[in-house]
N, C-alpha and C positions, 0 to 999 in steps of 0.2 A: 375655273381659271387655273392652270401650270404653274407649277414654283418654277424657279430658274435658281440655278446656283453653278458658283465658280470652283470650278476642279483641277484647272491647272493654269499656269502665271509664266511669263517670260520674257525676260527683260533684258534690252544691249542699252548699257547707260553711259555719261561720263566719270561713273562712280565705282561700274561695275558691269561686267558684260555679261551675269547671272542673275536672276532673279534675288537668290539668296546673297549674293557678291554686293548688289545692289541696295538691301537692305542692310547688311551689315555697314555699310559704309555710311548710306544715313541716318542711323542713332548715335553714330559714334561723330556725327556732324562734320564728314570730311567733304572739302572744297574742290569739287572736280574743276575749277577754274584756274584757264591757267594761258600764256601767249599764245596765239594762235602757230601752228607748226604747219599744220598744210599747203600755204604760200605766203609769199613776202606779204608782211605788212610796213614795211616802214614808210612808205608811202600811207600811208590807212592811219585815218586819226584812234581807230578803233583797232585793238591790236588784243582782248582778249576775247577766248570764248571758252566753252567746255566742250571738248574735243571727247571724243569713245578713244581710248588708247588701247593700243595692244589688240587691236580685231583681226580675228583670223578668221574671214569665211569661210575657209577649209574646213570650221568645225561644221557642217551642216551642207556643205554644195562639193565636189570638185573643181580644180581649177578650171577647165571650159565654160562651166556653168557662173563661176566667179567672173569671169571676163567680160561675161555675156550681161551683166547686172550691174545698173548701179550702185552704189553706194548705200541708197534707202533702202530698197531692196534688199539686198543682201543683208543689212539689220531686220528687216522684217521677218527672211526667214531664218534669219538666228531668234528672233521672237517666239514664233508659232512655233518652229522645230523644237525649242526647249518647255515655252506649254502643250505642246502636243506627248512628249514624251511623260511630264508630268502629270500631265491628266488618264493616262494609260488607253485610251482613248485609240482603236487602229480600225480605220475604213476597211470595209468590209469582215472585220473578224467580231465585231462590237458594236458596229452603226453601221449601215447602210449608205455609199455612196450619195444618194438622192437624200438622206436625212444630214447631212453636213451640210452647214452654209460657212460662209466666207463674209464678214465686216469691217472690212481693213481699210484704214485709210491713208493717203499724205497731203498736206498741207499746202505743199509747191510741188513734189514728184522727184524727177532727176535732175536736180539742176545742176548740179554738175555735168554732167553728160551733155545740158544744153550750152551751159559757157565754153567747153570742151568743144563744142560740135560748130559753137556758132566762132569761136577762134580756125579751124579745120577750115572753115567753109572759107574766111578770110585771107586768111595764108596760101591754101593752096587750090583754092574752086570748090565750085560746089558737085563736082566730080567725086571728091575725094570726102563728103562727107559720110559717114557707116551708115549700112545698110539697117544696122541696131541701134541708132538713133533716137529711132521715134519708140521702138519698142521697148528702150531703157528709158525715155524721160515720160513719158506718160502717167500721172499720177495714180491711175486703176492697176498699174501693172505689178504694185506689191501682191494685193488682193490677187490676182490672176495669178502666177507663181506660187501663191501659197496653194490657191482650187488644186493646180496642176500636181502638187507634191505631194497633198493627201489627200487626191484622187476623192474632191471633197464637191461633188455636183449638185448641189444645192443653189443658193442663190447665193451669189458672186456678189456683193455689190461692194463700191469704195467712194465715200462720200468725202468730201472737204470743204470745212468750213473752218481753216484756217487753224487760228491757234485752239478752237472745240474741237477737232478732227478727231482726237483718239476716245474722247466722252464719248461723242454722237455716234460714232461709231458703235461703241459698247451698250450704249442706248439701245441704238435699234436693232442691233442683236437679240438684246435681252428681250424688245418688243417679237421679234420672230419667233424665238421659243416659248416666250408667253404665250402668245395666239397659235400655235402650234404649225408654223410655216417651215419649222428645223426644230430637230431634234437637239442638237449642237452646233454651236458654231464659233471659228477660230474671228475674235475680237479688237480691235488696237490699230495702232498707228504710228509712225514710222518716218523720220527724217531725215535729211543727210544735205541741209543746205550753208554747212559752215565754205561759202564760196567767195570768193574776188567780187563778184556781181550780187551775190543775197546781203552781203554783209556793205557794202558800197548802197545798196537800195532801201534796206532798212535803218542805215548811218541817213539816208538823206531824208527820211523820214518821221527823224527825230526820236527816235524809237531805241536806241542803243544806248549804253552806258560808254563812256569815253574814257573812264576811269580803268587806269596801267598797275593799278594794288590789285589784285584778286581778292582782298579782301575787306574790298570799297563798291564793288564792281558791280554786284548785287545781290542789291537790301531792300525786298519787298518791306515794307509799312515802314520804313525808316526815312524821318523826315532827311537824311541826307542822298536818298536814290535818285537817280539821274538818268534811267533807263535799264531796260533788261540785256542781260548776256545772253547769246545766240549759247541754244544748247544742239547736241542732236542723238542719235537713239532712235531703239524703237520697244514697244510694249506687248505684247498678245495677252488676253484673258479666255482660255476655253469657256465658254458661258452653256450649259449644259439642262438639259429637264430635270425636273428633282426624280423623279421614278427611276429614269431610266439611269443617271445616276447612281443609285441607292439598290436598284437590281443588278449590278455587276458591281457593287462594293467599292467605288468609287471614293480616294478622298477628298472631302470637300471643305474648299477656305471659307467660303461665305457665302450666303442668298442675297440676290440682288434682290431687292426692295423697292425701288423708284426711280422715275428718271424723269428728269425737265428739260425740254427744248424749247426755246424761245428765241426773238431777235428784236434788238432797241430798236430797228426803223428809223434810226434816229442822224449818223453819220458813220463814213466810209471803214475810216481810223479809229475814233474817240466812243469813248464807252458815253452813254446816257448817264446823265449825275445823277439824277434822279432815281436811279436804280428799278424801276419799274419792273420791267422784263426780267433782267438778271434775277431780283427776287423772286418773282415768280416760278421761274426755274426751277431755284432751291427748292423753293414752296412746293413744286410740284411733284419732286423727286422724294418728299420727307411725309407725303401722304399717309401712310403707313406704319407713322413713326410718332405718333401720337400719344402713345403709351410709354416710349423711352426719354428718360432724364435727360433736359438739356447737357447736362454735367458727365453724362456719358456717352458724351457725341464727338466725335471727332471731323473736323472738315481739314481737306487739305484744298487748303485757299488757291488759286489760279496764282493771285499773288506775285506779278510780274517785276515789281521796282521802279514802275514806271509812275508819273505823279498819278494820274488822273485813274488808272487802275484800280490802284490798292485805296485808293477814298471808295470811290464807288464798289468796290468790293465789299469792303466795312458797310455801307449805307446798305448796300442788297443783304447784305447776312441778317444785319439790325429790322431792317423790311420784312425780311423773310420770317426769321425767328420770335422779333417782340423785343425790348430792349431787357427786360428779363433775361431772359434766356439768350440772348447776344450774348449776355457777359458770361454764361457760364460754359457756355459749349469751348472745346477745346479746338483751334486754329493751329495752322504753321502752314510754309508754304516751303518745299522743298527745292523749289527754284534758286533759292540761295546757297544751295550746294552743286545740283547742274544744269544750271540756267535754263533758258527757255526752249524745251527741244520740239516747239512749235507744234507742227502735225500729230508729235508720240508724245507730248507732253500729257495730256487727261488719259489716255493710258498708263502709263509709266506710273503716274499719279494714283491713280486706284489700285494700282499695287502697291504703294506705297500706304495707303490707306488699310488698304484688306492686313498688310502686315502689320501695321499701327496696332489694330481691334484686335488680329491673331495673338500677338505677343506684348498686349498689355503697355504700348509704349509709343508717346505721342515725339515722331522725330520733331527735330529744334527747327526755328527760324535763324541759322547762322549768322552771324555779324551783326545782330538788330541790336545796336547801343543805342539811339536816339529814337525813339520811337518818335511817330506823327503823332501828334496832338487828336489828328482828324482819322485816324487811324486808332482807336481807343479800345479793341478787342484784347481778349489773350493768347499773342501771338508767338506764347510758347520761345521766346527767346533765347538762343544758343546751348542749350542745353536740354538732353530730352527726357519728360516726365512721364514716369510712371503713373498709369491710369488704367482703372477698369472701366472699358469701351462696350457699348453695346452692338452701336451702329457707327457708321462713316459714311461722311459725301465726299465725294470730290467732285470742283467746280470749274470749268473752263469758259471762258470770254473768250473770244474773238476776233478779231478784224471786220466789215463788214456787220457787227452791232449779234455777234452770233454770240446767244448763251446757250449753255448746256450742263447738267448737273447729274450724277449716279450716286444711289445711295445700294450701303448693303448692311446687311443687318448679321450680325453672329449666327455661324448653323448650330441649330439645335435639335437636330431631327425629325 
């Protein structure tokens, strides 16, 4: 069997539009939350989100090529562009075309593009909708743009399964270079639904926090949360062979370790309370991980703000792990700094992980003053603690009852 290991990271956050920008802002527990700026809300009971500020896709496209792209998009390939240069990683000088694969996913795709397209259509015919339409809103078409850019012919694929998209993703990456399908391949997940129609759709779904404080707005495991803040972003992890790696002096954050996929079968919305599946996940991502101290484990919890989430999250970790070792492993959910950026959220997420274990420090759970009762882990509250990490999972749920779970463990050579 193949090691896999991660060599390069890249991240467009609301925190940070650099992998390292990104990190720095989450230890130091800053609040990408903030009014919504992109269109009116005063109408919209729901009026915050965490917005990416300050994006210039110029850094990585020209302007024709920025035009031609939506929104996700264009975070995607500020993603792969910034782990691809970090990984030193160049098709054809270092890998073989046919040996690069593509993992990339989104959650909804261009929805902008389609509220955009489908107002065009109303206003003025269905004449005058773009010819680039369907090729900006299609959700595979991050993945495809990334294949196209570094000339990466491998196997293409772009999975969605909602808020798991950027895990499952990185998942079955990992599984391709295990089983030796790719040599490498560009990882993650990618969103850009802070829209009129996503934020109107998930408000009627019960699903949103309605709270106007940015620092009320969202509090995973905090018995006062009221739903999740729309976040958006996107994540790449180069996931790379260990050989082939370590033969061109590659450097390397972390070895991936495990990974769970499962689904509660249970409803469309609403996680299983029960935690069954979820657990399992965990369970099955941490196979490997039998030898490391729960007390040197780090999870960065899915950890929405939503009621029914963050219980069931607690019950799958306590599931997963033993009530032992529940209480010792180290928790937080980063969500509380840039909400929920759906599709690129368990990407984003595992870098925030990989840099946890790298640099010995478990980022905070922002805002948690009341914790749940029913929510009874250490969820690392507002403040972030220094720790010596062995390993890390990061955990995604859902819509649709989809679990997913990636572990990585310290490279050691």
């Amino acid at each position: 069997m193949k090691r896999v290991v991660v060599t390069g990271i890249g991240a467009v956050t609301p925190i940070g539009n650099t992998a390292p920008d990104f990190w720095e802002s989450l230890k130091n527990g800053k609040n990408g939350i903030g009014t919504i700026s992109r269109f009116d809300v005063s109408e919209s009971k729901y009026k915050l989100a965490a917005e990416v500020k300050d994006f210039d896709p110029l850094c990585c496209m020209d302007k024709l090529t920025a035009k031609k792209l939506d929104r996700f998009t264009q975070f995607a390939l500020a993603s792969a562009t910034e782990a691809m240069a970090d990984s030193g990683l160049v098709v054809e000088e270092n890998i073989a075309p046919e040996e690069m694969a593509v993992y990339y996913g989104s959650g909804i795709g261009g929805f902008e593009t389609f509220g955009d397209s489908y107002r065009m259509m109303l206003e003025k015919g269905p004449r005058r909708v773009s010819p680039l339409f369907i090729p900006k809103m299609i959700s595979n078409i991050a993945a495809g743009n990334i294949a196209i850019k570094f000339n990466a012919q491998g196997a293409c694929v772009s999975m969605t399964t909602a808020c798991a998209t950027g895990t499952t993703c990185i998942g079955e990456g990992y599984r391709a270079v295990l089983h030796g399908y790719a040599t490498a391949a560009i990882c993650g997940g990618s969103e850009a639904a802070i829209t009129p129609l996503a934020v109107a759709g998930f408000g009627s779904c019960m699903a949103l926090s309605a709270s106007e404080d940015v620092n009320t707005a969202s509090l995973p495991f905090d018995k006062r949360r009221g739903g999740f803040v729309m976040g958006e972003g996107a994540g790449a992890l180069i996931l790379e062979e260990y050989e082939h790696a370590k033969a061109r002096g590659a450097k390397i954050y972390a070895e991936v370790c495990g990974y769970g996929s499962t689904c509660d079968a249970h409803h469309v919305t609403a996680p299983d309370e029960r935690a069954i599946a979820s657990a399992k996940a965990i369970k099955d991502a941490m196979a490997d991980l039998v030898d490391v101290p729960a007390e040197k484990i780090y999870i960065n919890a899915h950890g929405t703000g939503t009621a029914l989430n963050d219980t069931t999250e607690t019950y799958a970790i306590r599931n997963a792990l033993g009530e032992t070792d529940a209480q010792k492993v180290h928790i937080s959910s980063t969500k509380s700094m840039t909400g929920h950026m759906l599709g690129a959220a368990g990407a984003v997420e595992a870098i925030a992980a990989i840099y946890a274990m790298n640099h010995s420090l478990v980022p905070p759970t922002i805002n948690l003053m009341e914790q749940d009762e029913k929510c009874d882990l250490h969820y690392t509250p507002n403040v972030a603690e220094a720790v010596e990490l062995d390993a890390v999972l990061s955990t995604s749920l859902g819509f649709g009852g989809h679990n997913a779970c990636i572990a990585f463990k310290k490279y050691k050579g």
